[in-house]
py3Dmol code that shows the C-alpha trace and the ligand (Angstrom):
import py3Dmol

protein = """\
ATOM      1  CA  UNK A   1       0.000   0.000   0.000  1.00  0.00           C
ATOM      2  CA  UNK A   2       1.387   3.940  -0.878  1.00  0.00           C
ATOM      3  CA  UNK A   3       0.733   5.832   1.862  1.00  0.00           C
ATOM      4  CA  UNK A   4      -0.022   8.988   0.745  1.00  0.00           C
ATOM      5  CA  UNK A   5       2.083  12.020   0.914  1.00  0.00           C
ATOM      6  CA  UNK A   6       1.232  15.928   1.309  1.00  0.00           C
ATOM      7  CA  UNK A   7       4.922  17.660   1.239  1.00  0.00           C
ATOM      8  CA  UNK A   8       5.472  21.881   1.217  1.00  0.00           C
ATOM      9  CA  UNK A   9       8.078  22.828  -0.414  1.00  0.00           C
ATOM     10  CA  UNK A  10       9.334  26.698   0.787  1.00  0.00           C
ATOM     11  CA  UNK A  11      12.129  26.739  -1.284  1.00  0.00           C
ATOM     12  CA  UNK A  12      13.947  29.957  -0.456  1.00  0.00           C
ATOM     13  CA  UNK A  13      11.331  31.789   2.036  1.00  0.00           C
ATOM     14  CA  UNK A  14      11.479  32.067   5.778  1.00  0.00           C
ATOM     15  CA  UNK A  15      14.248  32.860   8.433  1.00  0.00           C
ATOM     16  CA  UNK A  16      14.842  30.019  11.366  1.00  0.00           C
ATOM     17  CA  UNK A  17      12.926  32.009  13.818  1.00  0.00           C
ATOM     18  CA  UNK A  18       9.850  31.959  11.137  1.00  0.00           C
ATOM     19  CA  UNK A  19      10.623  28.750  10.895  1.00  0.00           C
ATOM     20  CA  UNK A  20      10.585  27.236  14.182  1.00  0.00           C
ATOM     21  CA  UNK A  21       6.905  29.053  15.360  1.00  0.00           C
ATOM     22  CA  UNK A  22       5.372  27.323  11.541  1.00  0.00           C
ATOM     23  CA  UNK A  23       6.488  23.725  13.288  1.00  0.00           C
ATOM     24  CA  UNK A  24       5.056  24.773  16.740  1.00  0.00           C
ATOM     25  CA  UNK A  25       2.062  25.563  15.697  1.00  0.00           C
ATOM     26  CA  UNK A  26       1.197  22.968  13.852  1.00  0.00           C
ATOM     27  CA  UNK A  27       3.309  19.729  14.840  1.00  0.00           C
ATOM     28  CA  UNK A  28       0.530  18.808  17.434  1.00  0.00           C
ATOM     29  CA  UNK A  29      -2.618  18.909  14.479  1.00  0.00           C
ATOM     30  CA  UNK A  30      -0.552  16.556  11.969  1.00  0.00           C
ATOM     31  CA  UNK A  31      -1.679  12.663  11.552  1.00  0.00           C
ATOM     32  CA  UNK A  32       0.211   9.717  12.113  1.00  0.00           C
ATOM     33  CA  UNK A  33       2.685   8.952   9.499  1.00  0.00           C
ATOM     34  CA  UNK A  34       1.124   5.504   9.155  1.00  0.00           C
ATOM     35  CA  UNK A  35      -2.135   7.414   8.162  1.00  0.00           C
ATOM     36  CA  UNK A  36      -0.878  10.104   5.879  1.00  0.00           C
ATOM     37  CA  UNK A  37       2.940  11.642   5.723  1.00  0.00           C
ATOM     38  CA  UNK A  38       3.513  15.169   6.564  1.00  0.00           C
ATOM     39  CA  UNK A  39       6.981  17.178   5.125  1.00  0.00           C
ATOM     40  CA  UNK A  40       8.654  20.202   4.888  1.00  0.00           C
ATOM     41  CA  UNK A  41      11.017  21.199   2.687  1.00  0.00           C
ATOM     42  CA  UNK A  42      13.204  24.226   3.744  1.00  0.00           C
ATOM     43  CA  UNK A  43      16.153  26.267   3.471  1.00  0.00           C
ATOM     44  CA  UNK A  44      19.238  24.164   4.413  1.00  0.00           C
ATOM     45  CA  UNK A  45      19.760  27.050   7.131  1.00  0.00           C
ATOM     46  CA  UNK A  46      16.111  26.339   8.394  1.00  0.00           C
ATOM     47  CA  UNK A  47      16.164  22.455   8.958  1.00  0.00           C
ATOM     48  CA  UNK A  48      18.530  21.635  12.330  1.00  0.00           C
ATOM     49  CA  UNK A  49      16.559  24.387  14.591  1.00  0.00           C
ATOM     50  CA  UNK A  50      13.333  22.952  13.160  1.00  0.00           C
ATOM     51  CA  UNK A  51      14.163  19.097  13.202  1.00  0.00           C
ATOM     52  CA  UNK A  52      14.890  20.314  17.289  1.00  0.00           C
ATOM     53  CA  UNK A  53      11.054  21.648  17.187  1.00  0.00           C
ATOM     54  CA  UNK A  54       9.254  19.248  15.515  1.00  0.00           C
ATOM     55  CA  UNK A  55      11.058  16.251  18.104  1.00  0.00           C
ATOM     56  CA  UNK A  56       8.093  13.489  18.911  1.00  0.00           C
ATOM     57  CA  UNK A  57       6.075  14.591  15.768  1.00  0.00           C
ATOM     58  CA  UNK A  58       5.059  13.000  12.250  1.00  0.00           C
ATOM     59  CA  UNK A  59       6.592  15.831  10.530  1.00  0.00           C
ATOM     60  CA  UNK A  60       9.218  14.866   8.427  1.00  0.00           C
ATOM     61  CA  UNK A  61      12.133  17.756   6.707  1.00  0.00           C
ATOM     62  CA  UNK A  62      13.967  17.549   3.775  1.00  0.00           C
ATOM     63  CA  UNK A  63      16.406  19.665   1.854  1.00  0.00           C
ATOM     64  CA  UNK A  64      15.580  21.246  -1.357  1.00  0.00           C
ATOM     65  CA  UNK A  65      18.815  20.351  -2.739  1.00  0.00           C
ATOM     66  CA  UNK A  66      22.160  18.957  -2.353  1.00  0.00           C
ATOM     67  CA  UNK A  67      25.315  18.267  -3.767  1.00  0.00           C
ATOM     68  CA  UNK A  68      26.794  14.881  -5.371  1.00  0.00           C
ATOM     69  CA  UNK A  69      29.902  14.788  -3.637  1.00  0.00           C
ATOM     70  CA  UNK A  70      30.200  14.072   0.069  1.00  0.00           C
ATOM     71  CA  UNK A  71      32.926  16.497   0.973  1.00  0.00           C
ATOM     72  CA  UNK A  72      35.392  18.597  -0.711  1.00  0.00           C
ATOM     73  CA  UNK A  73      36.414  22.257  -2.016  1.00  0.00           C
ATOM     74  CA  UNK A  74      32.636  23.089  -3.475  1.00  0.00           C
ATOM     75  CA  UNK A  75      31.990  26.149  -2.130  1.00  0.00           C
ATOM     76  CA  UNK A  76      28.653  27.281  -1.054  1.00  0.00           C
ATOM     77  CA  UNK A  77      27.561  23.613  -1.473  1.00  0.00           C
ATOM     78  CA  UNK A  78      25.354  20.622   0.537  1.00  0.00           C
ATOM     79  CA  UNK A  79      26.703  17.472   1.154  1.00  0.00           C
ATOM     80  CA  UNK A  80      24.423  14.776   1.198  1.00  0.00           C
ATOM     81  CA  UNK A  81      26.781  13.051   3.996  1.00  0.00           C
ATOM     82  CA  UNK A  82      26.253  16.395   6.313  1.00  0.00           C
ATOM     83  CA  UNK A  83      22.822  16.066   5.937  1.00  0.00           C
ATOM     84  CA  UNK A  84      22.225  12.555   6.719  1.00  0.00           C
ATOM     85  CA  UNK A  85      23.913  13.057  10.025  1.00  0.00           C
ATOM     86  CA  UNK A  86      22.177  15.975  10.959  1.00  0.00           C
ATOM     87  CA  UNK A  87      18.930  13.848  10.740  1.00  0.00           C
ATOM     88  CA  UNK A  88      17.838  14.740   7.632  1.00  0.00           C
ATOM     89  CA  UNK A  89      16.324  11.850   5.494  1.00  0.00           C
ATOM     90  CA  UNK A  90      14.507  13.352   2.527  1.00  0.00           C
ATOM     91  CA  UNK A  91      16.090  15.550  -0.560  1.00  0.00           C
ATOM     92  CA  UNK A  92      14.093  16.923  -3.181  1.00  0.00           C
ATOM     93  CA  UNK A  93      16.781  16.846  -6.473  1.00  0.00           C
ATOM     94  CA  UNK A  94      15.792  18.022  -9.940  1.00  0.00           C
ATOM     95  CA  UNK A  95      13.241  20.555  -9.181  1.00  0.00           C
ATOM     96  CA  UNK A  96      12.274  23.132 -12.432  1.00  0.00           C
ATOM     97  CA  UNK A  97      13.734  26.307 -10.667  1.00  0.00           C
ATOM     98  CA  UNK A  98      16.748  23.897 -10.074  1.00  0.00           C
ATOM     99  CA  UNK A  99      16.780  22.833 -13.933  1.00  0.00           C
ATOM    100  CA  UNK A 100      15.906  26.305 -15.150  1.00  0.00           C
ATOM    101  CA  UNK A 101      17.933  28.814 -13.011  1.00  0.00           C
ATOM    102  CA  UNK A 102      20.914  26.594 -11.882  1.00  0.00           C
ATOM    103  CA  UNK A 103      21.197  24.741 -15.445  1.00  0.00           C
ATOM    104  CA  UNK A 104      20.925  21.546 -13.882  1.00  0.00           C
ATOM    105  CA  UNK A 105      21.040  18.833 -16.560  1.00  0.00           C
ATOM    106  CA  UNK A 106      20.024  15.356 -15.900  1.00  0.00           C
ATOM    107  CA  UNK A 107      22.858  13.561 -15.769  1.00  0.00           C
ATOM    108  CA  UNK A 108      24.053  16.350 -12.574  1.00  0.00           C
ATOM    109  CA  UNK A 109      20.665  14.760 -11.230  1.00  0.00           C
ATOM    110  CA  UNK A 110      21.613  11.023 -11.379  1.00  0.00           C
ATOM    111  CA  UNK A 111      24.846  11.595 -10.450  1.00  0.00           C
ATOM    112  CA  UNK A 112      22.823  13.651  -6.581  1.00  0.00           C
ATOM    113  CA  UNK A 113      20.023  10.779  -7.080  1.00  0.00           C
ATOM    114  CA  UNK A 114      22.554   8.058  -6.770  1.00  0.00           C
ATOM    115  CA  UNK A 115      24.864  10.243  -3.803  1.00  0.00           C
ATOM    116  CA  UNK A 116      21.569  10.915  -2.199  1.00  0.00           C
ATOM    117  CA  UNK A 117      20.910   7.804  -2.027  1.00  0.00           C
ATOM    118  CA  UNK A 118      24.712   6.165  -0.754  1.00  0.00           C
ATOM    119  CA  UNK A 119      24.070   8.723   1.664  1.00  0.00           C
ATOM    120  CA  UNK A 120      20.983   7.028   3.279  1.00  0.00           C
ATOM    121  CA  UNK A 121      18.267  10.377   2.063  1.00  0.00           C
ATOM    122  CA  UNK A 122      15.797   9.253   0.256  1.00  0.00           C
ATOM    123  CA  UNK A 123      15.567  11.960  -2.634  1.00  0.00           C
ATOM    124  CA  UNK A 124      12.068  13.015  -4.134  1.00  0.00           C
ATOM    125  CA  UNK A 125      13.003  13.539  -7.929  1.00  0.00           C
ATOM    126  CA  UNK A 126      11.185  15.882  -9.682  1.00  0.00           C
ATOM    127  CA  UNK A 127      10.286  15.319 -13.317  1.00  0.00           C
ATOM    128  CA  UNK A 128       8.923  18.651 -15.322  1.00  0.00           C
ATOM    129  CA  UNK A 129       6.272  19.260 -18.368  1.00  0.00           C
ATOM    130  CA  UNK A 130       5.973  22.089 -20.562  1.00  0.00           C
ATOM    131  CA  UNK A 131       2.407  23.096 -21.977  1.00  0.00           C
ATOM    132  CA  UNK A 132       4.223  23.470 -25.216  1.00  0.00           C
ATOM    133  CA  UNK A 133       5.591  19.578 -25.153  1.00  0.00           C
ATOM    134  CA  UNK A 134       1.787  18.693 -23.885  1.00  0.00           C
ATOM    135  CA  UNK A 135       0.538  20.663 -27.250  1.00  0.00           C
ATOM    136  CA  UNK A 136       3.392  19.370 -29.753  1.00  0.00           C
ATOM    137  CA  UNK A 137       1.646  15.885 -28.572  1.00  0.00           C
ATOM    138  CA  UNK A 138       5.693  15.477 -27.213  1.00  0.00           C
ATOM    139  CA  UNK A 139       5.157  14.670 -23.439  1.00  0.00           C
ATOM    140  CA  UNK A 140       5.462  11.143 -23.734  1.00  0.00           C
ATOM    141  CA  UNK A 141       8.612  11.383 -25.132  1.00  0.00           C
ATOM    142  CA  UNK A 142       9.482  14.261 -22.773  1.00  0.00           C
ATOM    143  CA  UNK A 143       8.784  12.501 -19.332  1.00  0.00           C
ATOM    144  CA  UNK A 144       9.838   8.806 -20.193  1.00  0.00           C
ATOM    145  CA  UNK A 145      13.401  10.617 -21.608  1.00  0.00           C
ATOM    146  CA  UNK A 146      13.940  12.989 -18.282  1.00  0.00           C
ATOM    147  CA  UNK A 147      12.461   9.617 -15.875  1.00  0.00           C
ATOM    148  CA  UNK A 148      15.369   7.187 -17.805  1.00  0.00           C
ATOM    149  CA  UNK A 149      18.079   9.633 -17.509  1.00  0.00           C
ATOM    150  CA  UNK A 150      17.231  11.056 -13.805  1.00  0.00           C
ATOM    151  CA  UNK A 151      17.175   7.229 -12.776  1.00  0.00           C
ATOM    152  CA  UNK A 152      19.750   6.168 -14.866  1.00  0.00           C
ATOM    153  CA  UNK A 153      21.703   2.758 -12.819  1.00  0.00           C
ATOM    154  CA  UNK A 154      19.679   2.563  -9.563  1.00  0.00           C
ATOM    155  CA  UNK A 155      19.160  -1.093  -8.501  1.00  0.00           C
ATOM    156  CA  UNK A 156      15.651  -2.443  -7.784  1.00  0.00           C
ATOM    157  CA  UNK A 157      17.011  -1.989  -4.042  1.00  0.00           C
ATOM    158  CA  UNK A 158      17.413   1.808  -4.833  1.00  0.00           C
ATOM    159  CA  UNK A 159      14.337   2.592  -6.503  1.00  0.00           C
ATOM    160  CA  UNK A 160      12.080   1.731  -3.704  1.00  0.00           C
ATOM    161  CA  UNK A 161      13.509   4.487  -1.807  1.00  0.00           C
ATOM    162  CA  UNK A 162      12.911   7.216  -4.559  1.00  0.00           C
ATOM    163  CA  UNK A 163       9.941   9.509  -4.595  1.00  0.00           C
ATOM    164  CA  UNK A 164       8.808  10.944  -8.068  1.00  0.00           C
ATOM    165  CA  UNK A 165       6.918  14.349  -8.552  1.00  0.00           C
ATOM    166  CA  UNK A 166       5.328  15.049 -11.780  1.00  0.00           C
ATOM    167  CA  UNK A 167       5.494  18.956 -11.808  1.00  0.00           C
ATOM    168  CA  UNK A 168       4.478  20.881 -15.130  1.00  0.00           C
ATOM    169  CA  UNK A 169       6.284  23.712 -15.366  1.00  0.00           C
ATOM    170  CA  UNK A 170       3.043  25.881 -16.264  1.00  0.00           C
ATOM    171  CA  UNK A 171       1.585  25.031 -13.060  1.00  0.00           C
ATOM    172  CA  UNK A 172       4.301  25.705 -10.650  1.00  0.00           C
ATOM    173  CA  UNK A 173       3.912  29.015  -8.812  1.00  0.00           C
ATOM    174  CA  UNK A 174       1.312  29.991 -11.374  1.00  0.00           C
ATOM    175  CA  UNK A 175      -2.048  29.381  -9.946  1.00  0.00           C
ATOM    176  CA  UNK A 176      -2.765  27.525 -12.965  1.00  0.00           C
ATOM    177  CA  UNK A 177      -2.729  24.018 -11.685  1.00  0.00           C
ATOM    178  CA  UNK A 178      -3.129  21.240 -13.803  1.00  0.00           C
ATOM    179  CA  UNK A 179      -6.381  19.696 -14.012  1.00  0.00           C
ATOM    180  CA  UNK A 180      -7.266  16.324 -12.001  1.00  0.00           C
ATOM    181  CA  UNK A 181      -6.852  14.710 -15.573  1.00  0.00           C
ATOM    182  CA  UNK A 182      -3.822  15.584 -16.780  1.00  0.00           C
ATOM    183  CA  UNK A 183      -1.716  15.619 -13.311  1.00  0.00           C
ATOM    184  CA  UNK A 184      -2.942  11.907 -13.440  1.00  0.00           C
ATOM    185  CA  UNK A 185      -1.892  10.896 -17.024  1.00  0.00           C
ATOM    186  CA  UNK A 186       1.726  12.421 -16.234  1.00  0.00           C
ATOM    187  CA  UNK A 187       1.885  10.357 -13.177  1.00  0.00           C
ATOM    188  CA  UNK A 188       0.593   7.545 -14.838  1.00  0.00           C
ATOM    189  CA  UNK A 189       3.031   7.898 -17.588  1.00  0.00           C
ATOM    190  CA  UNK A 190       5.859   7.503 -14.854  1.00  0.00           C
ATOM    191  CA  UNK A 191       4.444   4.677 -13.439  1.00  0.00           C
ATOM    192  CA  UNK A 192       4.639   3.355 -16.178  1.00  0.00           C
ATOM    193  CA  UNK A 193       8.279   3.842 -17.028  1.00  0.00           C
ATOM    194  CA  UNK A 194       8.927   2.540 -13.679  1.00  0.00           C
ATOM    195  CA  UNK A 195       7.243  -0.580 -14.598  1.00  0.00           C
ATOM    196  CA  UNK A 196       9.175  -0.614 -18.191  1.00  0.00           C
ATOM    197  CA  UNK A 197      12.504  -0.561 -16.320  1.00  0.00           C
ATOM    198  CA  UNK A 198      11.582  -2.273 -12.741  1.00  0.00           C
ATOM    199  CA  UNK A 199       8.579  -4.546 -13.377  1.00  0.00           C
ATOM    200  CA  UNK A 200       4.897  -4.024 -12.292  1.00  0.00           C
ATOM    201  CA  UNK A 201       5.757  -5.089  -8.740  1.00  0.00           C
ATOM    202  CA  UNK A 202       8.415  -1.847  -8.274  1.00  0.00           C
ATOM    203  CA  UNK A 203       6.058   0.206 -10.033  1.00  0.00           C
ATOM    204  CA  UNK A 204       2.877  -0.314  -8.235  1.00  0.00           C
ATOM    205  CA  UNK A 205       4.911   0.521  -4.793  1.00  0.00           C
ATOM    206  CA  UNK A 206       6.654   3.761  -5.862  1.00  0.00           C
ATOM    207  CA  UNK A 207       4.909   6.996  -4.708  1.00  0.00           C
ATOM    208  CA  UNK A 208       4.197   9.701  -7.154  1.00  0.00           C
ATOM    209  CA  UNK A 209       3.521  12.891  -6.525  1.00  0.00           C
ATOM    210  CA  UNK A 210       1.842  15.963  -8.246  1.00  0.00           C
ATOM    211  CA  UNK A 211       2.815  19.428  -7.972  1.00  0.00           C
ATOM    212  CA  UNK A 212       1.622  22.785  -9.539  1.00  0.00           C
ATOM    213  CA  UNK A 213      -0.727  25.374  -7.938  1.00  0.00           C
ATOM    214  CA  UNK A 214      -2.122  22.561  -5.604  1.00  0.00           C
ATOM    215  CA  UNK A 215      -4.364  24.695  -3.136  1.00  0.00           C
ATOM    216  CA  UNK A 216      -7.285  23.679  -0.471  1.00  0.00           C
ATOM    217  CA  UNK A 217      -9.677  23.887  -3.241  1.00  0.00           C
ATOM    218  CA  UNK A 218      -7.934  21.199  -5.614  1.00  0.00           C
ATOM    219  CA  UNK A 219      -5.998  19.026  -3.847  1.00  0.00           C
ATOM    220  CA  UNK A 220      -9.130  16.580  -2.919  1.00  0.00           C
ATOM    221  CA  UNK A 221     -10.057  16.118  -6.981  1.00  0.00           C
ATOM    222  CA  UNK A 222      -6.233  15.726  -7.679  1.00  0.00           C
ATOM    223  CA  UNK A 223      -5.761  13.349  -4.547  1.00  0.00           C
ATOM    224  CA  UNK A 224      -8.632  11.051  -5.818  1.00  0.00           C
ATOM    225  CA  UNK A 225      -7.057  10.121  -8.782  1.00  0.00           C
ATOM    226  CA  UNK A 226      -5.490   6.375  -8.541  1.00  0.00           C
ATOM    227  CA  UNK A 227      -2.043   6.645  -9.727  1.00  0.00           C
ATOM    228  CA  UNK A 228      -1.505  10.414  -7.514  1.00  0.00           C
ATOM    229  CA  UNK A 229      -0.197   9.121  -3.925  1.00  0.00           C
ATOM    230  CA  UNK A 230       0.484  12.748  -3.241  1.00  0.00           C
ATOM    231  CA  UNK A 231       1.125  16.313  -3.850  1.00  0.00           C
ATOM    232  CA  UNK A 232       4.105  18.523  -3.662  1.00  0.00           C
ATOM    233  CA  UNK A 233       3.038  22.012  -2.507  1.00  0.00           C
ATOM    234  CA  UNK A 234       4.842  25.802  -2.905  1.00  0.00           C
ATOM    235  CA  UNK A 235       2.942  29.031  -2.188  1.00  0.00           C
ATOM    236  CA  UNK A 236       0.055  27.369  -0.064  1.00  0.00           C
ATOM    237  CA  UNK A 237       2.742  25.318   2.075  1.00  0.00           C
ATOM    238  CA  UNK A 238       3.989  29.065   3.360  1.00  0.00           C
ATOM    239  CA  UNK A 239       1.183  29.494   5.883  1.00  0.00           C
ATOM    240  CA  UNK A 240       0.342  27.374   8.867  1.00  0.00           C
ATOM    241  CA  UNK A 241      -3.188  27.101   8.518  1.00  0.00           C
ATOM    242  CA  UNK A 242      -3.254  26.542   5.240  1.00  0.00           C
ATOM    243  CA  UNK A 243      -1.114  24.041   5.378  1.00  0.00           C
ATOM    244  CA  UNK A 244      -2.929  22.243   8.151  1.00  0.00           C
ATOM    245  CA  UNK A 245      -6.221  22.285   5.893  1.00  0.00           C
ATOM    246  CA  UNK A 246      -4.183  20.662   2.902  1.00  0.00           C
ATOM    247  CA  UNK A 247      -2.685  17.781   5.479  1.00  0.00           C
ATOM    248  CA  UNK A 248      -6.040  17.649   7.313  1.00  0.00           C
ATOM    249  CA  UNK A 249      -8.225  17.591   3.278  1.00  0.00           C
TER     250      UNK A 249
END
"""
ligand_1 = """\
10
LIG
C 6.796 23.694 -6.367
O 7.586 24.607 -6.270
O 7.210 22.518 -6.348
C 5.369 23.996 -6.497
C 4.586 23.027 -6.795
O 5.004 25.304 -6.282
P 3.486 25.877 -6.275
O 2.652 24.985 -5.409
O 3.602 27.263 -5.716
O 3.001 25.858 -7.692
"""
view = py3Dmol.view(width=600, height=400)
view.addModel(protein, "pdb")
view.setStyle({"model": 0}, {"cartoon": {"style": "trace"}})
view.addModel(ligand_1, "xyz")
view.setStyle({"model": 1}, {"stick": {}})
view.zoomTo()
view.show()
């Protein structure tokens, strides 16, 4: 059984104080993890002071990012090592702004999928759409291409630990989320490359996420749909309450 999976992701917002008061106020309002799994992701500065808040909760943190390399001269770098032993067990690698602003390619993101992963995080890998791809009729091609290459050598062993999240770029940040349908069919189309390269058995036990303008007002239609075991959330992850109402949907 997936158990399903409703992650923020803050990317580069909030100071540690900010930071701290979001996990006390909502760590005691968050269900078990065998029920439904709660995470943040947030700045690397962020995630010590608020694993130290969120102690004897469900919440779970993860890094937006880190490096391939465990230790070296990379200035202004994460290693994966570091974060494992600071008790952080989940990485989000590959994410759009990542891809678009930092010109990460996908071979940079199997080489951090595969460190991640040596390393003990378990990495959510995040797999983007374009509406002009979708409208070519190209996004089959697109996703199967960027899910091969992200996940390039990972054993059967591996795999299981990796999250995917379909995110089309159009809907991320936009308010323009995806509709119910097509948020599905991408997630289906991964689940299906899984199964191509794993077998059905992998496949049907790997958790997929959505994101893209999911808000209190969507995330039940998107949530519904079979192959969707979870969303991936921006803007409306930002405020406490809101974010309680998207765990709590
Ligand atoms: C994201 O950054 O992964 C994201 C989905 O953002 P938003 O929810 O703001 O679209």
């Amino acid at each position: 059984m997936r158990v399903p999976i409703v992650a923020g992701n803050w990317k580069m917002n909030k100071n540690v104080a900010e930071a701290i008061a979001f996990v006390n106020q909502i760590k005691a309002s968050l269900p078990p993890a065998s029920q439904l799994e709660t995470a943040l992701a947030a700045p690397t500065l962020c995630l010590v002071p608020m694993i130290e808040a969120a102690e004897g909760s469900p919440l779970k943190l993860m890094a937006e990012n880190c490096y391939y390399k465990d230790a070296g001269a990379y200035t202004g770098e994460t290693s994966p090592r570091a974060l494992y032993q600071a008790g952080i067990h989940h990485v989000i690698l590959g994410h759009s702004e990542r891809r678009t602003y930092f010109h990460e390619t996908d071979e940079l993101i199997n080489k951090k999928v595969k460190a991640a992963l040596k390393n003990g995080l378990c990495p959510i890998v995040c797999c983007d759409d374009t509406m002009g791809r979708r409208v070519a009729g190209k996004k089959v091609h697109w996703v199967v291409s960027r899910i091969l290459a992200d996940l390039h050598g990972l054993s059967d062993d591996e795999i299981c630990h990796v999250t995917i999240a379909y995110e089309p770029s159009w809907a991320i940040g936009t308010g323009d989320s995806a509709d119910p349908a097509q948020a599905a069919e991408g997630c289906y189309l991964i689940r299906q490359t899984i199964a191509d390269m794993y077998g059905d058995n992998v496949a049907n036990n790997v958790r997929i996420l959505y994101g893209g303008s999911v808000t209190t007002v969507n995330i039940n239609s998107l949530m519904a749909k079979q192959d969707i075991d979870g969303v991936l959330v921006g803007k409306d992850s930002l405020n406490p309450t809101t974010f309680l109402q998207l765990v709590n949907h």
